[in-house]
C-alpha positions as MATLAB code, in Angstrom:
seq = 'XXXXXXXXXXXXXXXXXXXXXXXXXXXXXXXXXXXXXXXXXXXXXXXXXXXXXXXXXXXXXXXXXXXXXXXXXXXXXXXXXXXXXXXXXXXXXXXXXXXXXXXXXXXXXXXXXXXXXXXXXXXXXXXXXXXXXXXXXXXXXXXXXXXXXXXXXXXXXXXXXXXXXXXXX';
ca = [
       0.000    0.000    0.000;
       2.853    2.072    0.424;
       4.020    1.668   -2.933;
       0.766    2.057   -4.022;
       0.388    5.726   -2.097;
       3.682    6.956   -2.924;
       2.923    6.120   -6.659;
      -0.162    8.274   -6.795;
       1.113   10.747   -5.048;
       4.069   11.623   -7.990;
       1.448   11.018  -10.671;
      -1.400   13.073   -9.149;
       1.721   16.477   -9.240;
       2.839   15.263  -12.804;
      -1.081   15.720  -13.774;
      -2.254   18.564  -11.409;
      -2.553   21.249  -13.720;
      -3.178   18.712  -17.229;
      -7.070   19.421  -18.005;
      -7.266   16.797  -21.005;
      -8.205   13.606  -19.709;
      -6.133   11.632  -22.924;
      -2.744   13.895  -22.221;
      -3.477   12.693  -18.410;
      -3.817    9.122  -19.285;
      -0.327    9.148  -21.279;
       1.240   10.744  -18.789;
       0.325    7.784  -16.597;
       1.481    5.614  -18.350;
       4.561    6.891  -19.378;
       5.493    7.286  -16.169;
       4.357    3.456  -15.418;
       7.123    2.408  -17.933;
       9.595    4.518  -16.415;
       8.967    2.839  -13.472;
       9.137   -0.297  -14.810;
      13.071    0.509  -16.867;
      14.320    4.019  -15.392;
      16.033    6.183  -17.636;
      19.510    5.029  -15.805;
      19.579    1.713  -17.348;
      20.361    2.067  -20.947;
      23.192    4.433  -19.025;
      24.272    1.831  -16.939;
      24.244   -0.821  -19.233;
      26.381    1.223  -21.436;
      29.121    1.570  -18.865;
      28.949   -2.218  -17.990;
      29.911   -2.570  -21.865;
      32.747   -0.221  -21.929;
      34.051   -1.905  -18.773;
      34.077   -5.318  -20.204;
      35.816   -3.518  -23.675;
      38.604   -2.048  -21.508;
      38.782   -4.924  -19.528;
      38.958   -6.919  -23.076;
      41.622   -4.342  -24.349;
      43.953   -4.803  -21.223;
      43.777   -8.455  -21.751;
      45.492   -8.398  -25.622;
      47.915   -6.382  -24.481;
      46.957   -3.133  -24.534;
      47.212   -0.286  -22.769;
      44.523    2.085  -22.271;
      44.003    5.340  -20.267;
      40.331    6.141  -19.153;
      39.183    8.999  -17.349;
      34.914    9.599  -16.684;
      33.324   11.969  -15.944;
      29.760   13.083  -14.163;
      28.452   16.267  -15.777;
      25.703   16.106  -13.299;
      22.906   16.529  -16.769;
      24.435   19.969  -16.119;
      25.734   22.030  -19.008;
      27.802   24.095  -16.726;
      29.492   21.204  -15.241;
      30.049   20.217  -19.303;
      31.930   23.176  -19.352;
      33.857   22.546  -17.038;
      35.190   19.517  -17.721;
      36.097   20.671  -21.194;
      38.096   23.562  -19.480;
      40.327   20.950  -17.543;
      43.257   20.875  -18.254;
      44.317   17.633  -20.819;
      41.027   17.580  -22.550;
      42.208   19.021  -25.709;
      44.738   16.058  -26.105;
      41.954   13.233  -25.509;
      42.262   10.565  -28.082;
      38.575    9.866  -28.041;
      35.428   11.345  -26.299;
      32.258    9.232  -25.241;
      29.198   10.754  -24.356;
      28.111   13.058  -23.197;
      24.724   11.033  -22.775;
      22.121   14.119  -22.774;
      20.815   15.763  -25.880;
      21.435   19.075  -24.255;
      25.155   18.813  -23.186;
      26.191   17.169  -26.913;
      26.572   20.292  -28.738;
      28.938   21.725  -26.276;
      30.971   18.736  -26.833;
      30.461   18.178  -30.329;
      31.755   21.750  -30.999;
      34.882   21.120  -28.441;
      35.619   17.991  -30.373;
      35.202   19.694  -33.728;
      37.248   22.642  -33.201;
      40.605   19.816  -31.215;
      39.697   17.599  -34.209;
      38.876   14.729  -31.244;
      37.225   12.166  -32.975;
      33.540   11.649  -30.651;
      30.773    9.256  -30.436;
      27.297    9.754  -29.698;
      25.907    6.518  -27.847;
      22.290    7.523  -28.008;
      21.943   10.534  -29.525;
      20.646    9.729  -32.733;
      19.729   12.569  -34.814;
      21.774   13.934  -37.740;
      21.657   17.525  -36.709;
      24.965   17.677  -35.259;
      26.266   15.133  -37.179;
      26.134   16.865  -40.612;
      28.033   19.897  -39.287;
      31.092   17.876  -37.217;
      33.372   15.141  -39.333;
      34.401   13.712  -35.997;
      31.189   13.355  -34.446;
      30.059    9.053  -34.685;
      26.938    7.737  -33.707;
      26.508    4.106  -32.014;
      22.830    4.198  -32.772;
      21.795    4.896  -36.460;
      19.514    8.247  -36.893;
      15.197    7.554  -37.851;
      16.348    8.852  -41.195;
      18.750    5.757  -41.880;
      16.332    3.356  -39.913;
      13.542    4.398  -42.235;
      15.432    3.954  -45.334;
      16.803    0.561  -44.375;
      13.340   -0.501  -43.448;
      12.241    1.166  -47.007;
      14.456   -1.047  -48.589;
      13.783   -4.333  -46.729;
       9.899   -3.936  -47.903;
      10.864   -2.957  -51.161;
      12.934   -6.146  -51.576;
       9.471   -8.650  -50.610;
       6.643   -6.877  -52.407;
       5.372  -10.098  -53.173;
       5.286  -10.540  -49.392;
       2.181   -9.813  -47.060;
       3.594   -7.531  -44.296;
       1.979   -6.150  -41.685;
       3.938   -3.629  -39.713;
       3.158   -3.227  -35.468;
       4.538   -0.692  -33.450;
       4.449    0.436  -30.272;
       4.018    4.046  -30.324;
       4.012    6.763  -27.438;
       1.798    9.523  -28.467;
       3.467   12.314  -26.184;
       6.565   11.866  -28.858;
];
C-alpha cells in the first residue's frame, strides 16, 4: 500500500494542472514504464559494456588510459570539464549522454579535431556539421530507409507492420 500511495502521489503532481483527460492518461502511463526501466539503465548498461571492452583491451595487451566523468545533466558542469586541463589532447570522447550537453561537446571535439561518439543521440543535426562526431545508434532517417528497402525487396510478401508508439513523442 505504500508503494501504491507513494505512486499516486508523484502522478497526481505530474497531472495537477493537465485538463485533457487523454494527455493525463499518457502521462500515466509513461510514467508506469519509467517505473518499470528508469532512464539510468540504458546508461548503466552502457558503462557495464565499456568496462568489459577495456577490460577486453587490457587483456590483448593493450594499454589504455580512461578517465569519466559526471556532468551532473548539467551544461555548466560540461563546461567545465572541457576547461580541464588535458582535454584538448583526448584521443577519443564518449558521451556526453544528454541531448542538451552534446553540442557543447560536439563543438569542443570539432574545433581539437577529437574524434567523438554519440551513444544515443541519434539525430543527424549535429552530425552533418562535425566530421568527428560518430553515432553508435543509427539516426530515424537511416532506420527508415533501411526498413524502405527491406519492404521494397518482398513486395510479393504480405507484411503487416506493429509498433508500439508513445503519443506524447
Amino acid at each position: 500500500e505504500h508503494n501504491g500511495k507513494l505512486f499516486r502521489s508523484h502522478v497526481d503532481t505530474l497531472i495537477k494542472d493537465v485538463e485533457s483527460l487523454s494527455r493525463r492518461n499518457r502521462i500515466i502511463e509513461r510514467y508506469r514504464r519509467e517505473q518499470k526501466e528508469p532512464r539510468s539503465v540504458p546508461f548503466l548498461e552502457f558503462f557495464q559494456g565499456s568496462l568489459l571492452a577495456i577490460d577486453s583491451m587490457h587483456q590483448t595487451g593493450m594499454k589504455v588510459e580512461v578517465s569519466y566523468y559526471d556532468t551532473r545533466k548539467s551544461m555548466a558542469r560540461t563546461k567545465e570539464i572541457l576547461k580541464e586541463p588535458g582535454m584538448k589532447d583526448v584521443d577519443l570522447i564518449i558521451g556526453p549522454f544528454y541531448d542538451f550537453n552534446l553540442e557543447l561537446a560536439s563543438e569542443f571535439a570539432r574545433e581539437h579535431k577529437i574524434p567523438m561518439v554519440t551513444p544515443f543521440y541519434n539525430k543527424m543535426t549535429y552530425l552533418r556539421d562535425n566530421p568527428y562526431l560518430f553515432q553508435v545508434t543509427p539516426s530515424l532517417e537511416r532506420a527508415y530507409k533501411d526498413m524502405a528497402r527491406l519492404v521494397a525487396s518482398k513486395h510479393s510478401y504480405n507484411i503487416v507492420y506493429v509498433r508500439e508508439e508513445d503519443s506524447l513523442d
